[in-house]
C-alpha positions as CSV (number, residue, x, y, z in Angstrom):
1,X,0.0,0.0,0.0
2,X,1.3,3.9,-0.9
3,X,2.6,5.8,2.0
4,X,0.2,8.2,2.6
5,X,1.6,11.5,1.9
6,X,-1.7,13.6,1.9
7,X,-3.8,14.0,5.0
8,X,-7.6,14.9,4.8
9,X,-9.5,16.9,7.5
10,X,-12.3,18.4,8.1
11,X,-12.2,21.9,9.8
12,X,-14.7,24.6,11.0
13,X,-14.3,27.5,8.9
14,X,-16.9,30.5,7.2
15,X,-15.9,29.7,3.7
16,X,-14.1,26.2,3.8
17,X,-15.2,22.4,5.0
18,X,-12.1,20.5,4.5
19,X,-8.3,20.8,4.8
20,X,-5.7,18.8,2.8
21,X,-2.5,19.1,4.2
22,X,0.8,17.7,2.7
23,X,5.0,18.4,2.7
24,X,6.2,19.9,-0.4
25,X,10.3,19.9,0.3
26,X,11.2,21.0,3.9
27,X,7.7,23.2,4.1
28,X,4.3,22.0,5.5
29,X,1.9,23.2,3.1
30,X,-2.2,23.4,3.5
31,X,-4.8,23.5,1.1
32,X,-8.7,25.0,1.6
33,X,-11.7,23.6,-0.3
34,X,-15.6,24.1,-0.4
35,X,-16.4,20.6,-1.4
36,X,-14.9,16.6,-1.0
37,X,-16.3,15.3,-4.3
38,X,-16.0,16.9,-7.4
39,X,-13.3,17.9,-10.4
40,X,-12.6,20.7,-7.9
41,X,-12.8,18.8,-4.8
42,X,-10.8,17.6,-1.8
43,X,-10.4,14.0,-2.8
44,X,-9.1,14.9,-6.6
45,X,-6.6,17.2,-5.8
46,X,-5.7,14.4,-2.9
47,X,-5.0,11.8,-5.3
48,X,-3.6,14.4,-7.6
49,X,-1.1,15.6,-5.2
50,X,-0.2,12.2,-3.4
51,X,0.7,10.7,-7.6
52,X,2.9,13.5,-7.6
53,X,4.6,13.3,-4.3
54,X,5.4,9.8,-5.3
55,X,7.1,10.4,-8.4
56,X,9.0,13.3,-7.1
57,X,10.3,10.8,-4.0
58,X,11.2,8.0,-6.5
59,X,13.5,10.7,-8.4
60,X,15.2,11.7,-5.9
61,X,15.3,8.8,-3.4
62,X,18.4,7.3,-5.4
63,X,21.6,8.4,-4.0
64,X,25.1,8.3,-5.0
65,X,27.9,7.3,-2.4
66,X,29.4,10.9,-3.2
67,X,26.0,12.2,-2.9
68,X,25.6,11.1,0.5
69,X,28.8,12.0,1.2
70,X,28.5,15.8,0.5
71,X,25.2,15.9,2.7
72,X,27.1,14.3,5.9
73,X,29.6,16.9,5.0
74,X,27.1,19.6,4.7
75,X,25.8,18.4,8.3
76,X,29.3,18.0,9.4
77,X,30.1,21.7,8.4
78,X,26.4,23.7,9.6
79,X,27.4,22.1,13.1
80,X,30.8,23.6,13.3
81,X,29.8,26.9,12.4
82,X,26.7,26.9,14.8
83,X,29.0,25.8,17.6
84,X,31.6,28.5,16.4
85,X,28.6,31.2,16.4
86,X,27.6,31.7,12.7
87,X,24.5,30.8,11.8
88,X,22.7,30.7,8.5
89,X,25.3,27.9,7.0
90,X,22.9,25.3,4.7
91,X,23.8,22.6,2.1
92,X,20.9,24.5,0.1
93,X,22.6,28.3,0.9
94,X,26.1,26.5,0.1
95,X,24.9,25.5,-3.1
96,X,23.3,28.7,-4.4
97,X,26.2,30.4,-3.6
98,X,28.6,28.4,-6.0
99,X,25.7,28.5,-8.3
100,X,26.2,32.1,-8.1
101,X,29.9,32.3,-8.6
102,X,29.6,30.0,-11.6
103,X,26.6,32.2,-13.4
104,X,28.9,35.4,-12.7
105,X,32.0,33.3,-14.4
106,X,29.5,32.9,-17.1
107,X,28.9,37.0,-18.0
108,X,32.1,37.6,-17.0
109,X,35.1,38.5,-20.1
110,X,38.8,38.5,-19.4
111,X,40.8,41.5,-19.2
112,X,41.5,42.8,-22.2
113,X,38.2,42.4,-23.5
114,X,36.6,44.5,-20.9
115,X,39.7,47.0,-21.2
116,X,39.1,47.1,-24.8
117,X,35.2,48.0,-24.5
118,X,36.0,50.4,-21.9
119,X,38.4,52.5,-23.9
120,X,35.3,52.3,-26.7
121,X,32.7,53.6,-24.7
122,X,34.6,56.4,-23.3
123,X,35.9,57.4,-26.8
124,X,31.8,57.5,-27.8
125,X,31.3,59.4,-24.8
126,X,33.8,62.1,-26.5
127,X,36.6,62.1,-23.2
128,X,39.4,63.9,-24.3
129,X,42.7,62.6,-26.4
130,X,44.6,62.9,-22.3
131,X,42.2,60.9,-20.8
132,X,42.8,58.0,-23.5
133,X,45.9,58.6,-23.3
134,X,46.0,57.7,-20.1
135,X,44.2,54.4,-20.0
136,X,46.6,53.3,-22.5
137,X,49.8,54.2,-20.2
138,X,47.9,53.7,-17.0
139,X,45.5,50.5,-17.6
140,X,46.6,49.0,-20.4
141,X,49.7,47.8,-18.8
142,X,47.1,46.0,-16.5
143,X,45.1,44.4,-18.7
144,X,47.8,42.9,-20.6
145,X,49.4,41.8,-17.5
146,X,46.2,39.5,-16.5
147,X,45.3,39.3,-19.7
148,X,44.5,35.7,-19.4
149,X,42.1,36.3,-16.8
150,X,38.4,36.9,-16.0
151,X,37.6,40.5,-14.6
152,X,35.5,38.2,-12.0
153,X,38.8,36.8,-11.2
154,X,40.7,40.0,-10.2
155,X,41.1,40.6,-6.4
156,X,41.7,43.3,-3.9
157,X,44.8,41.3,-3.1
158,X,45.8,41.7,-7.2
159,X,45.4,45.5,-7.0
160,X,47.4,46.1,-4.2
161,X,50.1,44.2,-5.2
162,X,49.9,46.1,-8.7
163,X,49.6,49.3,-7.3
164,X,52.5,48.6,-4.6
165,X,54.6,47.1,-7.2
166,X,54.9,50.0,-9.3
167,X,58.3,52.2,-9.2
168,X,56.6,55.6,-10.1
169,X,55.9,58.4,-7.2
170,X,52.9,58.0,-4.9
171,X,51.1,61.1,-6.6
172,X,51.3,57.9,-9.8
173,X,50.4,55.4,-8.0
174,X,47.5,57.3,-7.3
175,X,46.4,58.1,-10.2
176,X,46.9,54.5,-11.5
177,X,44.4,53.4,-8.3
178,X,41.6,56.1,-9.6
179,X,41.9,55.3,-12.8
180,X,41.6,51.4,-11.8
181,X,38.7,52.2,-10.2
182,X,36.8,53.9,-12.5
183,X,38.0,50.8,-15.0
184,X,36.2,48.0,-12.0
185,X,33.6,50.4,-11.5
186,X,32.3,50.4,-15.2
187,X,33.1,46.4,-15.4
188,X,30.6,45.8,-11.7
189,X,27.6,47.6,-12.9
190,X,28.1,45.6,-16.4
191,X,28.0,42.3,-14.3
192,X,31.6,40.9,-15.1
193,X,32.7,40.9,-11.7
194,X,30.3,41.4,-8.6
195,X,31.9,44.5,-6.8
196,X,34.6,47.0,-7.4
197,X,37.9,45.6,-5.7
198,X,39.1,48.9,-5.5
199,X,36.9,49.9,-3.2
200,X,39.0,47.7,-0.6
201,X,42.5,48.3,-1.9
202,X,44.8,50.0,0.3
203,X,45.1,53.7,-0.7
204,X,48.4,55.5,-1.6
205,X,49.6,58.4,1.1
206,X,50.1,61.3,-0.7
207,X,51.9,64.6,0.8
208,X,50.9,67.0,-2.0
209,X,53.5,70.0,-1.8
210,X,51.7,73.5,-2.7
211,X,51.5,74.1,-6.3
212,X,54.5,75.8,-8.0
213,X,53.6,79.6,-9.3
214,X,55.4,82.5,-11.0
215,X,56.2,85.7,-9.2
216,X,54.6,88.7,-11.7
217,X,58.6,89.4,-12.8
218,X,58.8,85.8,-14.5
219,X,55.5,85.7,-15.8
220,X,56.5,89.2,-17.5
221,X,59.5,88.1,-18.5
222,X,58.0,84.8,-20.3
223,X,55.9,86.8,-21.8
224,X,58.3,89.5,-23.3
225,X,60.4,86.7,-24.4
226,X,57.7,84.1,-26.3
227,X,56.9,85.0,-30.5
228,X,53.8,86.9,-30.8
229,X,52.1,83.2,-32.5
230,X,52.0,81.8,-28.8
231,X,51.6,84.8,-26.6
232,X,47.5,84.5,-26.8
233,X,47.6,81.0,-25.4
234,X,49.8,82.3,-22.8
235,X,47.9,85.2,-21.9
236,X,44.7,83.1,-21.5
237,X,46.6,80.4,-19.7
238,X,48.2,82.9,-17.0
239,X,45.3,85.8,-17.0
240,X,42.0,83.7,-17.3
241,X,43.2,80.3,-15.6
242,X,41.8,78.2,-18.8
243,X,43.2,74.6,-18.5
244,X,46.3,73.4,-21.0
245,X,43.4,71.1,-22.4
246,X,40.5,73.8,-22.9
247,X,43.3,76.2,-24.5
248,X,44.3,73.7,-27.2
249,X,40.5,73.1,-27.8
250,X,39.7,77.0,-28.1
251,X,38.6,78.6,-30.9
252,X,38.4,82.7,-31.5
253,X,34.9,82.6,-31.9
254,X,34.5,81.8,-28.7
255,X,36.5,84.8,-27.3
256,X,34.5,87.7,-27.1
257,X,36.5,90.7,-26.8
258,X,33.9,93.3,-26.9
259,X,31.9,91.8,-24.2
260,X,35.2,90.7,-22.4
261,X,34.6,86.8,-21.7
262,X,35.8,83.5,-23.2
263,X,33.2,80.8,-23.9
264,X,34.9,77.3,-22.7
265,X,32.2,75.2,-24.4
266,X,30.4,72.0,-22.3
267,X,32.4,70.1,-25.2
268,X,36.1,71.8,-24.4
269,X,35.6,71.8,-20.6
270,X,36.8,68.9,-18.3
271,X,33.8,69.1,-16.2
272,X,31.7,69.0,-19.5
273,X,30.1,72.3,-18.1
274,X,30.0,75.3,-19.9
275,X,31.2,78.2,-18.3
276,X,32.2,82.1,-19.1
277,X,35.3,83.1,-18.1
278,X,36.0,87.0,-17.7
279,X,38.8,88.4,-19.7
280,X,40.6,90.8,-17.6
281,X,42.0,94.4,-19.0
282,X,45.7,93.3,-19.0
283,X,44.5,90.3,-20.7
284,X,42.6,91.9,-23.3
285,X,45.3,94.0,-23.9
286,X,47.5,90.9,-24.6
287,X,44.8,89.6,-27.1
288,X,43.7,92.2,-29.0
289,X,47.0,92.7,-31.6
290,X,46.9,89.0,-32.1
291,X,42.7,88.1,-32.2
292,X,41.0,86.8,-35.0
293,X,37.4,85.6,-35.9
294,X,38.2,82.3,-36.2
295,X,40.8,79.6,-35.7
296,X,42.5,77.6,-32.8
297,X,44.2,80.1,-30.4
298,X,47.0,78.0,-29.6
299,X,49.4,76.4,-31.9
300,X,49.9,72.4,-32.4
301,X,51.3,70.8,-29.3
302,X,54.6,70.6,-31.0
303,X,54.8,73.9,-32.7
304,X,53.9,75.5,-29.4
305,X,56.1,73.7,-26.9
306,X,59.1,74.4,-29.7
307,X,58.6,77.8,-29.3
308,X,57.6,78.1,-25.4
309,X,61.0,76.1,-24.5
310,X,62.9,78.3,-26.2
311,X,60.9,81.8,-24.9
312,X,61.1,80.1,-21.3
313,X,65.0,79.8,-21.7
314,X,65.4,82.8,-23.0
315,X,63.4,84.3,-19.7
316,X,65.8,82.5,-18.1
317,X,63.1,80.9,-15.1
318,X,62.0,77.3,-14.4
319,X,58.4,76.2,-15.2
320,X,56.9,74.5,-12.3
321,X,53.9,72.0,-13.3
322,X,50.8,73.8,-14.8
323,X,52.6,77.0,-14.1
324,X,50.0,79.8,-15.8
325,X,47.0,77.8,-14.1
326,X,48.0,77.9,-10.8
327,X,49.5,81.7,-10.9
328,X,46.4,82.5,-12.2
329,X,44.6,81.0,-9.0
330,X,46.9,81.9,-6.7
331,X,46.7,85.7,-7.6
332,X,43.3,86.2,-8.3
333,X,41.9,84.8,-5.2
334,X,44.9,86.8,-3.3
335,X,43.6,89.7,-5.5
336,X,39.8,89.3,-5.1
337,X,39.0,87.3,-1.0
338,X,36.6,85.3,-3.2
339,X,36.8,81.8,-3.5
340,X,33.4,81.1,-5.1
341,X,34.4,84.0,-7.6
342,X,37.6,82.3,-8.1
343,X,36.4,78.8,-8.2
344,X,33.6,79.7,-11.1
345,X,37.0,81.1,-13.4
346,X,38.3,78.2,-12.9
347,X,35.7,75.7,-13.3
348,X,35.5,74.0,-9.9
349,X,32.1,72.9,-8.7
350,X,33.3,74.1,-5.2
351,X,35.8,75.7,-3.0
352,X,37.6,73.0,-1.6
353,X,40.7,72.8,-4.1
354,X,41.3,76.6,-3.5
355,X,41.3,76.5,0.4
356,X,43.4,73.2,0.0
357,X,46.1,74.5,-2.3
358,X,45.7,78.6,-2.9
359,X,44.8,80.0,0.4
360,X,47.5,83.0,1.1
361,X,50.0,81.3,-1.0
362,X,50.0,85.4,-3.0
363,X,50.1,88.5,-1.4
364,X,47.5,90.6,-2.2
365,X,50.4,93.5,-3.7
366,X,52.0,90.7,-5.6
367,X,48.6,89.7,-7.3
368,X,48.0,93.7,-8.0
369,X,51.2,93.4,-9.7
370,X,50.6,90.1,-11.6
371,X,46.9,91.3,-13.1
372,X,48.8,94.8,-14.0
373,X,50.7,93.4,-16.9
374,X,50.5,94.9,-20.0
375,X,52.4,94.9,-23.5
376,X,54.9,96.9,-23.5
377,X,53.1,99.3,-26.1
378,X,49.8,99.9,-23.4
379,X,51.1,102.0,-20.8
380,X,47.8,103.7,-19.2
381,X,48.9,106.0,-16.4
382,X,47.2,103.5,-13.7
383,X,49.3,100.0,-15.6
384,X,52.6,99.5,-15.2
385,X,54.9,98.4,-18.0
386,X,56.5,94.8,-18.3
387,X,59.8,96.2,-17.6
388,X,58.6,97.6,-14.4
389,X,56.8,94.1,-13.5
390,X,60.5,92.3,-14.1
């Protein structure tokens, strides 16, 4: 006779008369009806149920020795951890989450692959010729190195070791660590790996040392000494604090000399925000012999930095990094006491960089001085000359 898997009952209820009750898996399961008899009765879906409880026991009631084996295990394993304090450990909850490991192997690509479609998506997205630039020198090098591997493979243990390993300054390093993950970052919310393991490397100290300006004399003197063909890009760079980036990007259309601002487009900026930029007297006066309606402002990279290194050595100064840029921060907010005022020239969505690098690093005399620089041609009464500057 069947083992009877199904139980029958009748119960007092409003709506209901009977109650079949039965084990589907590990959960006790009930069932309602009106009537016993019937298509829709008790006693069909009884027999129904019990034919199918059957079947599903004869399927599964064969085990292999390896089988049985991985349940004692699995019972071996839930006890130690319960007895340890950790709860929550199942043979059912083991085996989801290797079933979840494989499916993420599954969607996952290897390196180069995913390196390959990150470079393409950022290139559609229209980041600028430094930025790829910098994948190539920056991630590249780690793709190709676990080229062989799934990005679901990569650990926090790989990056650090990466990271650590490299011989270049700690300001490098990290870069390389930002840039890596921005690079996890885009492969996680793609599903080849299930979280950024960047998030959980070690980060890199950095002591940043305050940014290197030019005292009014040598930005004069650079100036006086560079070929009229590179002096507008210089004027912008020191006078309106336009990034090396957005100067090579500018047009003359978009500087606007009779209502005194440049345009640095939502395309040219590295923010992708647009943003006016007020052109100062000095630096109108620097502009106007050389403007035109249309046309880059600044020369190839090549063409200009031939000329620049030879006007800079001629000046006879060094050029600490991004020079113009950070003169021109240093002195306007010296000049002005306004860091949201200087922060909207230079295209910062807040103060923070300013009060962390720029803070009293001018006097305000020297930044009167530095803004006062003229051609040596324009010399208003209230202007003093270049020569004077030096």
């Amino acid at each position: 006779m069947a083992r009877q898997l199904v139980t029958l009952k009748k119960v007092k209820h409003p709506r209901y008369k009977f109650r079949v009750t039965f084990r589907q898996g590990d959960k006790r399961e009930q069932k309602y009806f009106t009537a016993r008899s019937g298509p829709e009765g008790a006693d069909a879906f009884m027999a129904e149920k019990q034919v199918e409880l059957l079947n599903e026991g004869r399927k599964h009631g064969d085990f292999t020795d390896a089988e049985r084996k991985a349940v004692i295990r699995s019972r071996d394993l839930a006890e130690s951890f319960t007895s340890a304090g950790v709860k929550g450990f199942t043979l059912d909850a083991a085996l989801t989450f290797y079933a979840d490991h494989l499916h993420l192997r599954r969607r996952s690509v290897n390196m180069l692959a995913a390196y390959d479609e990150f470079v393409a998506t950022r290139e559609k997205e229209g980041v600028s010729a430094v930025h790829l630039r910098d994948f190539t020198y920056r991630l590249e090098r780690f793709a190709k190195k676990h080229a062989k591997r799934l990005v679901a493979e990569i650990t926090t243990k790989d990056v650090d070791a990466w990271i650590f390993g490299l011989k270049n300054a700690p300001q490098s390093k990290d870069k390389h660590r930002r840039l890596l993950h921005n690079f996890f970052g885009y492969c996680a919310g793609r599903g080849y790996a299930e979280e950024n393991p960047v998030s959980r490397a070690a980060k890199v100290k950095v002591i940043r040392k305050a940014p290197g300006i030019l005292t009014p004399a040598d930005a004069a003197a650079v100036l006086a000494a560079a070929p009229a063909e590179i002096v507008p890009a210089l004027a912008i760079g020191f006078f309106a604090g336009l990034r090396t980036a957005e100067i090579a990007r500018l047009d003359w259309s978009e500087v606007n000399l009779k209502r005194d601002f440049i345009e640095v487009t939502a395309e040219n900026a590295k923010s992708s925000q647009r943003r006016l930029v007020a052109i100062t007297p000095n630096l109108k006066a620097w502009l106007e012999p050389n403007a035109q309606r249309s046309g880059p402002v600044r020369l190839t990279e090549m063409r200009h930095k031939d000329r620049f290194d030879l006007a800079r050595k001629e000046a006879g100064i060094q050029w600490p990094s991004n020079a113009a840029r950070h003169s021109f921060a240093s002195y306007h907010l010296a000049l002005h006491q306004d860091a949201a005022k200087t922060a909207l020239q230079l295209g910062h969505t807040n103060t923070a960089v300013l009060f962390q690098h720029y803070r009293e690093l001018a006097r305000p005399e020297d930044a009167e001085a530095y803004f006062a620089i003229m051609p040596k041609k324009v010399t208003p009464s209230n202007i003093i000359s270049i020569n004077q500057a030096a």
